[in-house]
C-alpha positions, 0 to 999 in steps of 0.5 A, a space after each residue: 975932115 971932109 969940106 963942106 959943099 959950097 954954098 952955090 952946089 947946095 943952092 943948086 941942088 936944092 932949087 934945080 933937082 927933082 925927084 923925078 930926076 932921082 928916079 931917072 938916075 936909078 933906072 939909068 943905073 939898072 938898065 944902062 939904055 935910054 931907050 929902055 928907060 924912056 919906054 919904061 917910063 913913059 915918055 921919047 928918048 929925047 926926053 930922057 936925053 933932055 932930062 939926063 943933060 939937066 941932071 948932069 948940068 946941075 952936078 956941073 959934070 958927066 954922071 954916065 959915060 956912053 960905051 958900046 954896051 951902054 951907059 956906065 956910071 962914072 966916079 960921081 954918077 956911082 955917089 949921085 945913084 947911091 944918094 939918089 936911092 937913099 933920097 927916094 926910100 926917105 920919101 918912102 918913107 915919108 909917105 908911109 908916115 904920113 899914111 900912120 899919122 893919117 890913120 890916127 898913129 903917131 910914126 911908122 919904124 921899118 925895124 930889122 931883127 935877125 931870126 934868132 931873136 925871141 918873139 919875148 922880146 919882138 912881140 912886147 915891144 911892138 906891143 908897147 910901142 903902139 899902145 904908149 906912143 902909137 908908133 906902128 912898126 913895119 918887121 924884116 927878118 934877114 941875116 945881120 949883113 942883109 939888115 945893115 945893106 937895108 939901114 945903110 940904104 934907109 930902107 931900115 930905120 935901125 936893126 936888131 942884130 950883131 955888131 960882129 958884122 958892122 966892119 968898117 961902117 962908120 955911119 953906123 953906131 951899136 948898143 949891145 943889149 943883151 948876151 947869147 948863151 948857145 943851147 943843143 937841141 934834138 928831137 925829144 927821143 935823140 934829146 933823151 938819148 944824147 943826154 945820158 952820155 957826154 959830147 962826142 964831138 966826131 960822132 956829132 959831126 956824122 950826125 944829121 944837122 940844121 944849122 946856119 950858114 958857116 958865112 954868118 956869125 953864129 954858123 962860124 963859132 959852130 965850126 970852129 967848136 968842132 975844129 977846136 974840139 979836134 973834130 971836122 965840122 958837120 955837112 949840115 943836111 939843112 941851112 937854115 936860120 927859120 924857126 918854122 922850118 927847124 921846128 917842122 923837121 926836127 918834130 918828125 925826124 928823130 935823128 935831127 939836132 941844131 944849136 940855137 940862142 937859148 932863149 930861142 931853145 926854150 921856144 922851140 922846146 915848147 911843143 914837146 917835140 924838141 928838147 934841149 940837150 944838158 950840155 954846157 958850152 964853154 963859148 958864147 954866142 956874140 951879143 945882141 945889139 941894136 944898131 942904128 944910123 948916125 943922126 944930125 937929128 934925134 928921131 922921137 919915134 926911133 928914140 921911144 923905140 930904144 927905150 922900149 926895147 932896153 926895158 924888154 930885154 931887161 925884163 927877158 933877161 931877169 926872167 931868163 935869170 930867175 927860171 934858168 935851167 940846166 941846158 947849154 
């Protein structure tokens, strides 16, 4: 178990280190030049010199080592930025809370969610948060790793994503709230013709894709279900993970297919310019999971949301249940 800090370090830190100083360390960190840092911040270099010597004084040792090609953090200057950015997207945030509760809201939450979550469960929670508690809610769309880059740096305060991609993050804890089941869609007039034949796995992987990238969760069960069906997996024409743009192309182009989270399926479907393929997978998706930060502390708002958001996904996942259908 690592050592507590001694009651001197903390003491000092906390009577001794500005936010200013924070903000000094990170653009230290970027541009590697005190010239160009005192420029950019609007004061001489021996100011920066000055202020650089009380932040290095306080942490009682060198945070940047000078080279021929500029200023380079050193073991304890790489941990003191990292510390330094999670401290100012706090304060962020704080002002950002301040600014909700000023404007008669009771919290601010900066939420992350993969793409491939359904607006029949993002739009009922934002709803139900504001109209029970308040809360007001700030949305970012990314892939999974992209949000956790985001929690871990407290940009995010929790993420709606996959738990396959949390390796080796033990900051971090996940709550598996609902399973995926995949669903081929197409064009309505490839839709009608695929559905009258069984899988082709080889002709499949010749035909026109939009699919996201093999790097990600699901784009890399897409693969392996061609390899494993002895076939090579599809060149896509497109990566994509925006609904918008899946929805645009394959509306005006008959030759277009992807495979999608079912529910998200049903979404695109109800246009009628895309269908769904009756073609029943033997794999699933990985789950759906909320991940969040281990806290010393419980967050009222944070904790309003995780209740809110297990009652929606259970609500989706009956309606899911009572009106299923016969896709994938």
């Amino acid at each position: 178990m690592p050592a507590s800090p001694s009651p001197t370090a903390a003491a000092r830190l906390v009577s001794r280190l500005k936010l200013r100083h924070l903000a000094l360390l990170i653009h230290i960190a970027e541009r590697e030049s005190l010239t160009r840092v005192a420029e950019e911040m609007g004061f001489s270099q021996p100011a920066a010199t000055k202020a650089l010597g009380e932040i290095e004084a306080v942490f009682g040792a060198p945070l940047f080592l000078r080279t021929p090609r500029g200023l380079r953090p050193t073991p304890l200057g790489e941990r003191a930025i990292v510390r330094a950015r999670q401290m100012l997207q706090d304060v962020d945030r704080w002002a950002a809370e301040m600014e909700a509760v000023r404007g008669g809201h009771t919290a601010h939450l900066h939420v992350g969610a993969i793409p491939y979550i359904s607006a029949r469960v993002l739009v009922p929670l934002v709803d139900r948060l504001y109209e029970r508690h308040r809360i007001t809610i700030s949305l970012q769309r990314a892939t999974t790793d992209q949000l956790l880059d985001g929690l871990r740096a407290h940009a995010l305060d929790c993420v709606i994503g996959r738990a396959a991609v949390m390796k080796g993050m033990d900051e971090l804890r996940h709550e598996v709230l609902y399973p995926q089941r995949p669903a081929l869609v197409a064009n309505r007039r490839l839709a009608q013709s695929l559905a009258r034949r069984p899988p082709d796995w080889a002709a499949l992987a010749e035909m026109n894709w939009i699919l996201p990238s093999p790097a990600t969760p699901i784009g890399n069960m897409i693969s392996e279900l061609f390899a494993r069906a002895g076939a090579r997996p599809p060149a896509p024409m497109t990566e994509t993970y925006s609904m918008d743009v899946i929805a645009g192309l394959m509306a005006h182009d008959d030759s277009l297919m992807s495979i999608v989270p079912e529910e998200i399926a049903t979404d695109l479907s109800r246009d009628g310019n895309i269908a769904i393929v009756p073609w029943t997978f033997d794999w699933t998706l990985p789950p759906v999971s909320l991940i969040r930060r281990r806290r010393e502390f419980t967050l009222q708002a944070e904790e309003s949301l995780v209740r809110i958001l297990r009652e929606v996904c259970a609500e989706a996942a009956g309606a899911a249940a009572a009106g299923g259908h016969d896709s994938a």
